[in-house]
C-alpha positions in Angstrom: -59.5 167.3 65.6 -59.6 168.2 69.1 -57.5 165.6 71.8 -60.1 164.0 73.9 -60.2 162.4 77.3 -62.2 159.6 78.9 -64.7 161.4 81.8 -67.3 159.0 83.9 -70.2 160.3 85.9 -70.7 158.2 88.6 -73.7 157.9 91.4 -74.5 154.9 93.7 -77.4 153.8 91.1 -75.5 153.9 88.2 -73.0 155.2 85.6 -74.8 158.5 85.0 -72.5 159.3 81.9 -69.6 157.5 80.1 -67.3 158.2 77.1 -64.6 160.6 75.3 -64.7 164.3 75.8 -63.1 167.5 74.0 -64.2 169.7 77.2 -65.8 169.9 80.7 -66.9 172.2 82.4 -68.1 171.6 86.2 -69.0 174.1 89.1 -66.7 174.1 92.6 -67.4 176.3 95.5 -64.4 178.2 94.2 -66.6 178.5 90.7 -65.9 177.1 87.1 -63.5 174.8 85.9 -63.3 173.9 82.5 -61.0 170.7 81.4 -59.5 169.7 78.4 -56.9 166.8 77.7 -53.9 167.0 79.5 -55.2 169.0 82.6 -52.9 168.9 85.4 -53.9 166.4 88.1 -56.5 168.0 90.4 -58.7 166.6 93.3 -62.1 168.7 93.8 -65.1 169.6 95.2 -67.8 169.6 93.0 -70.8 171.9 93.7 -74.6 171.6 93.7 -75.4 172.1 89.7 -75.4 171.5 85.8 -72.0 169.8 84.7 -71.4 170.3 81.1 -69.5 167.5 78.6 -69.1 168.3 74.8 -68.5 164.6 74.0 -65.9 163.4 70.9 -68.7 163.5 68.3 -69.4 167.4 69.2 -72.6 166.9 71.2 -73.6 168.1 74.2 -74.5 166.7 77.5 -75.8 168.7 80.9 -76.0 167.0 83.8 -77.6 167.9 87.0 -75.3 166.8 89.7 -76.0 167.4 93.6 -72.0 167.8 95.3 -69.5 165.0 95.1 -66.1 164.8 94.2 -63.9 165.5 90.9 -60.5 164.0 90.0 -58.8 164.4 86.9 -55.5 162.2 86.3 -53.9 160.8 83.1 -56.5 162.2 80.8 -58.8 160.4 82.8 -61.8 162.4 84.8 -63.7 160.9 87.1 -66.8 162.8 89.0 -68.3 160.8 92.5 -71.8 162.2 93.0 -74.6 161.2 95.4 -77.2 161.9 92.3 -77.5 162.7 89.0 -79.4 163.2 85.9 -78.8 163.7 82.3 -80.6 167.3 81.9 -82.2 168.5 78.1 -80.6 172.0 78.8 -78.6 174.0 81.3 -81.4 175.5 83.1 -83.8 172.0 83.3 -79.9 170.6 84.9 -79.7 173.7 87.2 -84.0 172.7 88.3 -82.7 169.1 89.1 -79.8 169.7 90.9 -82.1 171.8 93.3 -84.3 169.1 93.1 -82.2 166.6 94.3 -80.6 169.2 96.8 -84.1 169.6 98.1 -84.6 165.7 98.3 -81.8 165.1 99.9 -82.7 167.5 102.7 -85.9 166.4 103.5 -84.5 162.9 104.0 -82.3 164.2 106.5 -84.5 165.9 108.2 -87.3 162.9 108.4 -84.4 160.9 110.0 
């Protein structure tokens, strides 16, 4: 059995996603990064995008994340986002992250 690691998914609203992982993968400006138990401590910058967690039971969870932040430390990995949503597939997380991308930038710009 595969070692696992606790990840949270975190926006203002809510606790977007909580529990043991075998393996993440999320998207940086710098591109991929995949994490498995006992990665090195790491600080980063999380880009606009699906975020993919194969939880302990072997299931799979995208996520539709717009930026934030990304820290892994003690087999602990903890992503900071402004939004989020649990997607049904990569591409449907790839559609919301825009989304929310979108959204967000026609706040700003009615402000």
């Amino acid at each position: 059995m595969a070692k696992t690691f606790q990840v949270d998914v975190v926006s203002p609203e809510a606790t977007v996603w909580s529990g043991r992982a075998t393996i993440m993968i999320a998207r940086t400006p710098e591109g991929e990064l995949g994490i498995m138990a006992d990665h090195e401590p790491l600080m980063a910058t999380c880009a606009t995008g699906p975020i993919e967690i194969e939880a302990e039971s072997g299931e799979r969870t995208t996520i539709g994340v717009h930026g934030g932040f990304l820290q892994v430390l003690d087999n602990q990995v903890t992503l900071i986002t402004d939004r989020a949503e649990v997607a049904k597939s990569h591409a449907e997380a790839k559609e919301t992250a825009q989304r929310l991308a979108a959204e967000d930038a026609e706040a700003s710009d009615d402000a």
